[in-house]
ROSEMAR-355811 format. One record per residue (C-alpha): residue in three letters; residue number from 1; z, y, x. Coordinates in nm, 3 decimals. Layout:
# residues N
+--------+-----+---------+---------+---------+
| residu | num |      c3 |      c2 |      c1 |
+--------+-----+---------+---------+---------+
|    ALA | NUM |       Z |       Y |       X |
...
+--------+-----+---------+---------+---------+
END
This chain:
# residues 307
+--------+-----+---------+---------+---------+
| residu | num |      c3 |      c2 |      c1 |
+--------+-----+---------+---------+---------+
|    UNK |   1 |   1.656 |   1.705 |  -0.728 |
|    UNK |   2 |   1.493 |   1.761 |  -0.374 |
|    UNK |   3 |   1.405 |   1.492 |  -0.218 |
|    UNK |   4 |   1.417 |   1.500 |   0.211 |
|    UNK |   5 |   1.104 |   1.411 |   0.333 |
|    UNK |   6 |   1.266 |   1.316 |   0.665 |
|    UNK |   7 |   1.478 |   1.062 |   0.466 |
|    UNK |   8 |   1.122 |   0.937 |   0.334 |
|    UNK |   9 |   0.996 |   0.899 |   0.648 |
|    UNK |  10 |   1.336 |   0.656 |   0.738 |
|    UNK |  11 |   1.293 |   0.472 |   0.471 |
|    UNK |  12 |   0.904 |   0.413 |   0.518 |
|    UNK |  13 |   0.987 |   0.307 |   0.872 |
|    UNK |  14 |   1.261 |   0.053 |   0.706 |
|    UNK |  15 |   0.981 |  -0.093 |   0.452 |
|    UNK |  16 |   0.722 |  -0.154 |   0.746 |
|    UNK |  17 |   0.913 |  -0.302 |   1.064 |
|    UNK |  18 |   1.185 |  -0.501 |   0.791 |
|    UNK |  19 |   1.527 |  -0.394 |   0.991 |
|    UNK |  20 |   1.707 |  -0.111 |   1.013 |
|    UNK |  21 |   1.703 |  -0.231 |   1.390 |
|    UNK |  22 |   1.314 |  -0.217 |   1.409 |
|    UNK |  23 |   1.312 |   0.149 |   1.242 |
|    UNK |  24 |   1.549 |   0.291 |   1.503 |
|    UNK |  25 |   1.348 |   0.218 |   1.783 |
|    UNK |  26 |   1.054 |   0.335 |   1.641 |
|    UNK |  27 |   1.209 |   0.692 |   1.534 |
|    UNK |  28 |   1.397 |   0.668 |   1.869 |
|    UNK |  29 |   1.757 |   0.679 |   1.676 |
|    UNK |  30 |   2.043 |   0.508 |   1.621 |
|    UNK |  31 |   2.104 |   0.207 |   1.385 |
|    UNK |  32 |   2.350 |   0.430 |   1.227 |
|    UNK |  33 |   2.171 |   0.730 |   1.164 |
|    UNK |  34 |   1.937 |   0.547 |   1.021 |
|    UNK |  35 |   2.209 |   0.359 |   0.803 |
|    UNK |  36 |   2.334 |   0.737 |   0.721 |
|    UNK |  37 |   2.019 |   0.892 |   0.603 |
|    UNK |  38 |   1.929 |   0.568 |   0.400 |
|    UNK |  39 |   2.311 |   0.640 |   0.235 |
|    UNK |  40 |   2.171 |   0.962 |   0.199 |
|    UNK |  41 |   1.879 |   0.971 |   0.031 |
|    UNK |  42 |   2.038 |   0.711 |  -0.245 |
|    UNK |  43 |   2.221 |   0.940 |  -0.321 |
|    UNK |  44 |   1.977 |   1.215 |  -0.346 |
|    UNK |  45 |   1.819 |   0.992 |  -0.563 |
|    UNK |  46 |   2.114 |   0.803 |  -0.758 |
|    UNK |  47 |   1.955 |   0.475 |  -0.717 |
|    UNK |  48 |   1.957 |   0.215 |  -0.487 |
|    UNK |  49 |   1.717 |   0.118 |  -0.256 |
|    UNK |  50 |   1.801 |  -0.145 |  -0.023 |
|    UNK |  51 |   1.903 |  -0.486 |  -0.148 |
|    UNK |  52 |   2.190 |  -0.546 |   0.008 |
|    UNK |  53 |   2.239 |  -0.906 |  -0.113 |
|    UNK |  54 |   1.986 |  -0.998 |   0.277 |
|    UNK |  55 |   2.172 |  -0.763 |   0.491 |
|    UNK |  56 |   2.355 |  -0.892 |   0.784 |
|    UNK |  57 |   2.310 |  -1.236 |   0.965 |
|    UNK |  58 |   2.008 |  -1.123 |   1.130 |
|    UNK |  59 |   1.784 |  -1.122 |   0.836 |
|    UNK |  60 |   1.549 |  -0.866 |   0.755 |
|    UNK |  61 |   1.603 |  -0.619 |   0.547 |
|    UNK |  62 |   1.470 |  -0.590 |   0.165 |
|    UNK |  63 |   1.414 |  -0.321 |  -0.048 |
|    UNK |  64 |   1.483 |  -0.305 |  -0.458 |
|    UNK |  65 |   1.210 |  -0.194 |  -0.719 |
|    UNK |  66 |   1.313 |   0.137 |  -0.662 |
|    UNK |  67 |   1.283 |   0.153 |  -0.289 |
|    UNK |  68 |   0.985 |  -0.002 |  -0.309 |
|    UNK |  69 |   0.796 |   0.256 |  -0.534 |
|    UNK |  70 |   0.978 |   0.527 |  -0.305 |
|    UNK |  71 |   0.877 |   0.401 |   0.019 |
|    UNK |  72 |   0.500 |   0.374 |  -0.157 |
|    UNK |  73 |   0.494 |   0.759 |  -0.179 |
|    UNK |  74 |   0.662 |   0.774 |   0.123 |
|    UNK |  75 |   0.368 |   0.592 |   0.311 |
|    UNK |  76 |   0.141 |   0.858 |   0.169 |
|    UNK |  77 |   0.391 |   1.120 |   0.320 |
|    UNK |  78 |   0.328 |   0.902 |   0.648 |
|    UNK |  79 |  -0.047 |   0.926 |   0.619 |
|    UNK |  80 |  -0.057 |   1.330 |   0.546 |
|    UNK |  81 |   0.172 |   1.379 |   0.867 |
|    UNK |  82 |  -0.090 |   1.170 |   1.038 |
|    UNK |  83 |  -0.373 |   1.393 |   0.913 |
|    UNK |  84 |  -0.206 |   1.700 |   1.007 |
|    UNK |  85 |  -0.177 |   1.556 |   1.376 |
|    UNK |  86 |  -0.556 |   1.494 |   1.390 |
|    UNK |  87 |  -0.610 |   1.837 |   1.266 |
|    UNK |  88 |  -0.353 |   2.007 |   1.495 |
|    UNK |  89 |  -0.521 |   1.826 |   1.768 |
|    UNK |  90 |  -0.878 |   1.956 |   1.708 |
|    UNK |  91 |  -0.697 |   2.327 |   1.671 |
|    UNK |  92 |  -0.510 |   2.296 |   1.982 |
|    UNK |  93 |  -0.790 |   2.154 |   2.229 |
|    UNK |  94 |  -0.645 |   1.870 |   2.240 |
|    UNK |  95 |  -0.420 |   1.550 |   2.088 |
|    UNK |  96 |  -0.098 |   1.573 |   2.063 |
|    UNK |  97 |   0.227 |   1.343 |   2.051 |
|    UNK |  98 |   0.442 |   1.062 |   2.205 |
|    UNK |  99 |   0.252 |   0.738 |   2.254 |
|    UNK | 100 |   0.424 |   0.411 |   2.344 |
|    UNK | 101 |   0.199 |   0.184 |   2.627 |
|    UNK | 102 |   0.316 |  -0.142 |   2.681 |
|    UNK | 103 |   0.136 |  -0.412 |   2.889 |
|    UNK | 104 |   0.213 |  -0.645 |   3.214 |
|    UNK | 105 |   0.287 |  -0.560 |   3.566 |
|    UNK | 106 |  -0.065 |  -0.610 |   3.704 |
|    UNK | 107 |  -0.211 |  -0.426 |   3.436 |
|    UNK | 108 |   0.097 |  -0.143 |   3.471 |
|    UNK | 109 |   0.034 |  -0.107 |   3.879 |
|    UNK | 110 |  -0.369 |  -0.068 |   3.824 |
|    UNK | 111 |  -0.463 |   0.065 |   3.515 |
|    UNK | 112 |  -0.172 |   0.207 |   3.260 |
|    UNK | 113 |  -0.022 |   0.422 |   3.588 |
|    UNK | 114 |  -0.336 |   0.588 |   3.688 |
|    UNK | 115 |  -0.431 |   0.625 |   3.292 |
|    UNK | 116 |  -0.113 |   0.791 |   3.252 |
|    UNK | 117 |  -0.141 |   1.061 |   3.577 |
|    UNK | 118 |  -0.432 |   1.148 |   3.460 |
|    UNK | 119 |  -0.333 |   1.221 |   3.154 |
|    UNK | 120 |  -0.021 |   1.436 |   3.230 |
|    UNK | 121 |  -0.288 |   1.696 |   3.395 |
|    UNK | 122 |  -0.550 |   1.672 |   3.156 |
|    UNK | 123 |  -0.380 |   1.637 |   2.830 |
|    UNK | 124 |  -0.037 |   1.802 |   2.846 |
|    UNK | 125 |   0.031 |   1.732 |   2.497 |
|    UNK | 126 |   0.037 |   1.402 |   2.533 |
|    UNK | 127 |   0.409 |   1.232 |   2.540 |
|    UNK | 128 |   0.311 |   0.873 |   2.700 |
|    UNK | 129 |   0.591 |   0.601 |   2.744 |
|    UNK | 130 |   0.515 |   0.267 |   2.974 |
|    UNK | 131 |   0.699 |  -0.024 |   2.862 |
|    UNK | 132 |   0.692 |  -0.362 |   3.058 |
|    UNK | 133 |   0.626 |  -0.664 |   2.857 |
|    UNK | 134 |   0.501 |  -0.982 |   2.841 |
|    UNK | 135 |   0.166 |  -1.054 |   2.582 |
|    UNK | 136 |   0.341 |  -1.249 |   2.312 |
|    UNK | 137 |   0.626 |  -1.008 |   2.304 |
|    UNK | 138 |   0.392 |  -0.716 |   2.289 |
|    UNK | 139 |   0.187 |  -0.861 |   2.032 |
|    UNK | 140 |   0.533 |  -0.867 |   1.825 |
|    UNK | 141 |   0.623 |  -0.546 |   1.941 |
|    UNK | 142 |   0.300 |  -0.376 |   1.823 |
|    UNK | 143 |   0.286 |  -0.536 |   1.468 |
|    UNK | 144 |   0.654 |  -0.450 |   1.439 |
|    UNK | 145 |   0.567 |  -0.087 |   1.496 |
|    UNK | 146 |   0.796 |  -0.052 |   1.845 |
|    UNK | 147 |   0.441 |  -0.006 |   2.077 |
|    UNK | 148 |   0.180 |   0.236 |   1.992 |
|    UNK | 149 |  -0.062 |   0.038 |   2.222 |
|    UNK | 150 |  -0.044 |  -0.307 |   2.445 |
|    UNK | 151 |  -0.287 |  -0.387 |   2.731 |
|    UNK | 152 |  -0.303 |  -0.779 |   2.660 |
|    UNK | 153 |  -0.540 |  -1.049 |   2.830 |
|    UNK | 154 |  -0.686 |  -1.379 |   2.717 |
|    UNK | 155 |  -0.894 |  -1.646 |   2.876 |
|    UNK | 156 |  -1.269 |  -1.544 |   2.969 |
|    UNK | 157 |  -1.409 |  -1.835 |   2.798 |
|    UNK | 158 |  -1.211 |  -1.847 |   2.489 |
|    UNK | 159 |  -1.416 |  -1.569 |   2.296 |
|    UNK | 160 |  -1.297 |  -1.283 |   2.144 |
|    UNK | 161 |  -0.954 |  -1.275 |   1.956 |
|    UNK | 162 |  -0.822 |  -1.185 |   1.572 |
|    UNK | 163 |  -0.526 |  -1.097 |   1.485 |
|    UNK | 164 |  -0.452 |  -0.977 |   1.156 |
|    UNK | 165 |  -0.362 |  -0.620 |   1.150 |
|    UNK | 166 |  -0.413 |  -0.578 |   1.505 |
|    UNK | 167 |  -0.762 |  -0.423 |   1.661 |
|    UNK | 168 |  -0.857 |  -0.515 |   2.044 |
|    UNK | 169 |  -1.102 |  -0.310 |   2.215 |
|    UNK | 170 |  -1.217 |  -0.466 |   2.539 |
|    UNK | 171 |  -1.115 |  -0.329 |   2.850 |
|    UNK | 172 |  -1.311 |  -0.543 |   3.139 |
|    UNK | 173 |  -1.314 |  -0.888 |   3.286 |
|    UNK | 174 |  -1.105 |  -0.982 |   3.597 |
|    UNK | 175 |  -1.272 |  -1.236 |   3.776 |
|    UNK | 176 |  -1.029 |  -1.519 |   3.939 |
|    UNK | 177 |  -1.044 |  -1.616 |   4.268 |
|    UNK | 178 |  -0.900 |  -1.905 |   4.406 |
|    UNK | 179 |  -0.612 |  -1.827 |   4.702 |
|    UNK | 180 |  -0.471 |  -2.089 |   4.924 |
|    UNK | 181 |  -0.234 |  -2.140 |   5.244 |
|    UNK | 182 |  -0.393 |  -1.990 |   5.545 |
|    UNK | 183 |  -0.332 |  -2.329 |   5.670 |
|    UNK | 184 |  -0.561 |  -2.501 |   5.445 |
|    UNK | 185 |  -0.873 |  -2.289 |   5.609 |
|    UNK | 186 |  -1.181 |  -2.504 |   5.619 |
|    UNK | 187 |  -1.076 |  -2.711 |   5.330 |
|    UNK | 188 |  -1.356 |  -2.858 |   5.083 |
|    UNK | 189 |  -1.403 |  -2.806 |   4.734 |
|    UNK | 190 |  -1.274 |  -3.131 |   4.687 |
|    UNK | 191 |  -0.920 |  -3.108 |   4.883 |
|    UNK | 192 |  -0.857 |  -2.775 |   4.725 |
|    UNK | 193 |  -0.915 |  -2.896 |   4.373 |
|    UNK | 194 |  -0.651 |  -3.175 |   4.486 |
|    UNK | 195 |  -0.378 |  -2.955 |   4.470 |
|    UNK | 196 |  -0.083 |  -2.897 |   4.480 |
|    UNK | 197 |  -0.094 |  -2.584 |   4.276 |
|    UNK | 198 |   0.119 |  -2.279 |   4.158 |
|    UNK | 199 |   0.031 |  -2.245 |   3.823 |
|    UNK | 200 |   0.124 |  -1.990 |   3.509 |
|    UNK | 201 |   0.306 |  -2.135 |   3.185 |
|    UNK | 202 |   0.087 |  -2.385 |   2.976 |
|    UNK | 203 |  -0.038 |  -2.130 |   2.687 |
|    UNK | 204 |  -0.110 |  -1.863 |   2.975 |
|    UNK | 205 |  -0.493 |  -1.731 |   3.046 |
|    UNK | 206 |  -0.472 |  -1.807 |   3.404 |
|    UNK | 207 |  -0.308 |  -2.175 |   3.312 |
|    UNK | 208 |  -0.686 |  -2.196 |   3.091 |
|    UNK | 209 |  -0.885 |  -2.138 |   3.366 |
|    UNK | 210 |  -0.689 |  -2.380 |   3.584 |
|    UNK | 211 |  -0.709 |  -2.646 |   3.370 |
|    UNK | 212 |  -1.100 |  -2.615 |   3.289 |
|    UNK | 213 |  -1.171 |  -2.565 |   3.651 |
|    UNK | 214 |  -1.014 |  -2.884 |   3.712 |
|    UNK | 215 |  -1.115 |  -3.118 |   3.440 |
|    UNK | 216 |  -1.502 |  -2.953 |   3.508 |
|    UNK | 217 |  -1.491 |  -3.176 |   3.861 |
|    UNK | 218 |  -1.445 |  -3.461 |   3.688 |
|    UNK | 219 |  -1.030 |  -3.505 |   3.716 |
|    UNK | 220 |  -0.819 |  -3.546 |   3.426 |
|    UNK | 221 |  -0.548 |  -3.274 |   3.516 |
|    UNK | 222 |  -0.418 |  -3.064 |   3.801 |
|    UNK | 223 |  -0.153 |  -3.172 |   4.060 |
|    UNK | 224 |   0.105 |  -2.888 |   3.948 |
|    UNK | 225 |   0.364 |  -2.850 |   4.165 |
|    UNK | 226 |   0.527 |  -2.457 |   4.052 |
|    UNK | 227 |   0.483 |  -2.256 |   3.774 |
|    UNK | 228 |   0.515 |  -1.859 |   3.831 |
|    UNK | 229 |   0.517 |  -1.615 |   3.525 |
|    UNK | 230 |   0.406 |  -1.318 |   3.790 |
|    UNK | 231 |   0.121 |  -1.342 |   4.049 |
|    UNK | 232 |   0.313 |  -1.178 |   4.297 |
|    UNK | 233 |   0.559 |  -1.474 |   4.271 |
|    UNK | 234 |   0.232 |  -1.744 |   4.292 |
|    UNK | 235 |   0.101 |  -1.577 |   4.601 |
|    UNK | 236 |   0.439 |  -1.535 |   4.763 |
|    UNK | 237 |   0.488 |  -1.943 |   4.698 |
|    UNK | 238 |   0.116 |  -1.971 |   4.811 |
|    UNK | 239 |   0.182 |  -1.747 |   5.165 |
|    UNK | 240 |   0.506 |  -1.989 |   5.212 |
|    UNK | 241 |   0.196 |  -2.332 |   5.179 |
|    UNK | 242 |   0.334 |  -2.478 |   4.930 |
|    UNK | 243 |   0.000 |  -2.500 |   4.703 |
|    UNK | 244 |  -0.331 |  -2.315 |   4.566 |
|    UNK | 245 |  -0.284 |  -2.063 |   4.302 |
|    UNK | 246 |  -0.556 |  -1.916 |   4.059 |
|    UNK | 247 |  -0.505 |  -1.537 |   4.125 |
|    UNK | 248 |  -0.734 |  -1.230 |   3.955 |
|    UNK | 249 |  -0.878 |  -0.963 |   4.155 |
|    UNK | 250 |  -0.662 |  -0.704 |   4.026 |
|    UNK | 251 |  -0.345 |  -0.870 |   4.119 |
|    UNK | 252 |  -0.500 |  -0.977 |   4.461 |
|    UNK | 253 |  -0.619 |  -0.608 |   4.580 |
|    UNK | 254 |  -0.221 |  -0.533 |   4.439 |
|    UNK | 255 |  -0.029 |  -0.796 |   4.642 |
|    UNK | 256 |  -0.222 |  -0.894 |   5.007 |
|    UNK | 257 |  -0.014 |  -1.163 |   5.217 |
|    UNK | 258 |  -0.086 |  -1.237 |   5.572 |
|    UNK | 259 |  -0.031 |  -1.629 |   5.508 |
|    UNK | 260 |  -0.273 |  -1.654 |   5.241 |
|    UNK | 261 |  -0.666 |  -1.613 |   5.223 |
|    UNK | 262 |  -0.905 |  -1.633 |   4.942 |
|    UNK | 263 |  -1.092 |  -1.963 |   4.929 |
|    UNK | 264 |  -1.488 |  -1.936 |   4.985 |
|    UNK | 265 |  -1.606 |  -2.247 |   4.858 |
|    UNK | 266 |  -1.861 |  -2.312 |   4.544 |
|    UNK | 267 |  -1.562 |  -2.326 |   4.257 |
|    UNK | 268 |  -1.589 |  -2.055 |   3.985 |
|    UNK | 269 |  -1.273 |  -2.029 |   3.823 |
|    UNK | 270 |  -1.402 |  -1.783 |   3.614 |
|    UNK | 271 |  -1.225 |  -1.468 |   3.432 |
|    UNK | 272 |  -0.983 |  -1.346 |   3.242 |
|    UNK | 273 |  -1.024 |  -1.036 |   2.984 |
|    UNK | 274 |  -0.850 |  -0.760 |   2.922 |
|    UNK | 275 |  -0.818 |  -0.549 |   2.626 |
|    UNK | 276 |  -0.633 |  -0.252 |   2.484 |
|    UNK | 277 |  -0.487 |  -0.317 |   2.139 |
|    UNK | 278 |  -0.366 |  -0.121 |   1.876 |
|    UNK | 279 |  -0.259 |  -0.123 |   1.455 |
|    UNK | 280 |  -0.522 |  -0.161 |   1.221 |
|    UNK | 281 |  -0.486 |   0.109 |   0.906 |
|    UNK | 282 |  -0.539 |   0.432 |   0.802 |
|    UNK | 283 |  -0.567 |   0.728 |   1.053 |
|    UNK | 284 |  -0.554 |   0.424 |   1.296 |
|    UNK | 285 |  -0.637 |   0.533 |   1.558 |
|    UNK | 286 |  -0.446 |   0.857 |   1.587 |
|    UNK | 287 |  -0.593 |   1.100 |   1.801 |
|    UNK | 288 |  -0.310 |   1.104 |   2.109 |
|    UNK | 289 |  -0.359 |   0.649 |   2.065 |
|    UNK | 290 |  -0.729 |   0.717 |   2.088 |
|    UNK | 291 |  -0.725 |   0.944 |   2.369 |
|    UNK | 292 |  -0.501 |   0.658 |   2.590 |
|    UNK | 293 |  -0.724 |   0.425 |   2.499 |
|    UNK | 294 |  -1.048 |   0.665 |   2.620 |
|    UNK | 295 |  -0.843 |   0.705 |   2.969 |
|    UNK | 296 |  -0.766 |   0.346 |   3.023 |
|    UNK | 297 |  -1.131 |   0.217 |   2.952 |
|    UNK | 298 |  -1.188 |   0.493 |   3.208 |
|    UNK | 299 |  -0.966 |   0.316 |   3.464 |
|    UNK | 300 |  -1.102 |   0.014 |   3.416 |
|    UNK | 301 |  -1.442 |   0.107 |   3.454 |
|    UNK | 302 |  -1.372 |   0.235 |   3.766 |
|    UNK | 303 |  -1.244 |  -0.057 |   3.918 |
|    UNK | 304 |  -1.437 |  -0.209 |   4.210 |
|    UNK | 305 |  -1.578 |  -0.586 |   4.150 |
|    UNK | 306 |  -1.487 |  -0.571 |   3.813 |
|    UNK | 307 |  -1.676 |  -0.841 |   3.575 |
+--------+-----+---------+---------+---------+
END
């Protein structure tokens, strides 16, 4: 018997993301060739591998004993291709391979785009993808295998994050500034903090800030009045004077509106963080992941004002 080490490779992408859904993304395939080469390899073998008491309904999927103790040798399969990458890499000048970004439209417009151009002339081996997504989805997507890497961002004064599995490198802090109605000009410290305000959703870094901004003056909460998943929603609501919005640099030198200015008072709203994220485990890094990472730290660095 000759076991397929493509068919290996399937199932070891079953085993880790749990679906035959999950594993098609990940080898860019059809659910049904996927379905087709599991069929295939039990038959190779003459065993069977998935349980197929959990299929269907949604649930993820489970393997028997015997798929199991194949998919363990098939994760060694896994971490030999990965090897031979690295090593194909050093012998070729350079890494090699497709490598799935994703990470949020501010993040996208200033950082993962230029990353990426500069990229496709200095390291033509590289195969990067740019998905849009929002943090807790790429969290999921990353431990589920579907992203290679996510630019994600958490509140300035919340200290650094850990996730199990998952390793965040930082990328740089993005101060906040605070943006109101061109009509409110001249406005104190005190009027401002009065609201209303264009806010982001309750577990949201920029929601943080907001809310320890206002409870440092001494008020209980904020008057909010909308809540905007995008900045360039919050400023557009802002230019239109219907409230204050907490608004990074990076999204402010993105989206400039002639209604709305950036308040010069004494509040310090303080930052938000940024970070580049990726799998913990063996070969983890890969050499193509690493070299992303190298050119979006670059890109960040290289931002004016940055904190």
């Amino acid at each position: 018997m000759t076991l397929d080490p493509r068919r290996l490779l399937v199932l070891h992408a079953v085993d880790r993301h749990g679906s035959v859904q999950a594993a098609a993304e990940r080898l860019h395939l059809t659910p049904s060739a996927v379905s087709q080469q599991l069929s295939k390899l039990e038959a190779e073998t003459g065993v069977a591998l998935l349980d197929r008491t959990r299929l269907g309904g949604g649930r993820s999927i489970g393997l028997t004993a015997a798929g199991r103790a194949l998919a363990a040798h098939a994760d060694v399969l896994a971490a030999a291709l990965g090897e031979a990458e690295q090593t194909l890499s050093a012998l070729r000048g350079g890494p090699v391979g497709a490598v799935t970004i994703g990470a949020f439209p501010t993040a996208i417009e200033r950082l993962v785009a230029p990353a990426v151009a500069h990229l496709a002339l200095v390291q033509p081996g590289l195969r990067p993808r740019v998905v849009e997504v929002s943090e807790p989805a790429a969290l999921t997507d990353l431990a589920a295998g579907r992203l290679d890497l996510a630019v994600l961002e958490h509140d300035g004064e919340a200290g650094d994050r850990m996730t199990t599995g998952i390793v965040e490198r930082p990328l740089m802090r993005d101060a906040y500034r605070i943006v109101v109605p061109h009509a409110w000009a001249g406005r104190s410290d005190t009027d401002v903090l009065a609201g209303p305000w264009i806010a982001g959703p309750p577990d949201s870094a920029a929601r943080a800030a907001l809310d320890r901004l206002v409870t440092g003056a001494g008020r209980t909460r904020g008057d909010v009045a909308h809540e905007c998943l995008e900045f360039t929603a919050a400023l557009s609501l802002v230019g239109a004077g219907l409230g204050a919005a907490l608004v990074p640099e990076l999204a402010l030198r993105q989206f400039q509106h002639a209604h709305a200015l950036v308040h010069r008072g004494e509040l310090d709203a303080g930052a938000r963080v940024l970070t580049v994220a990726h799998c913990a485990g063996r070969n983890q890094p890969s050499a193509a992941i690493d070299a992303v990472v190298t050119a979006l730290r670059r890109q960040a660095g290289s931002q004016p004002g940055k904190g």
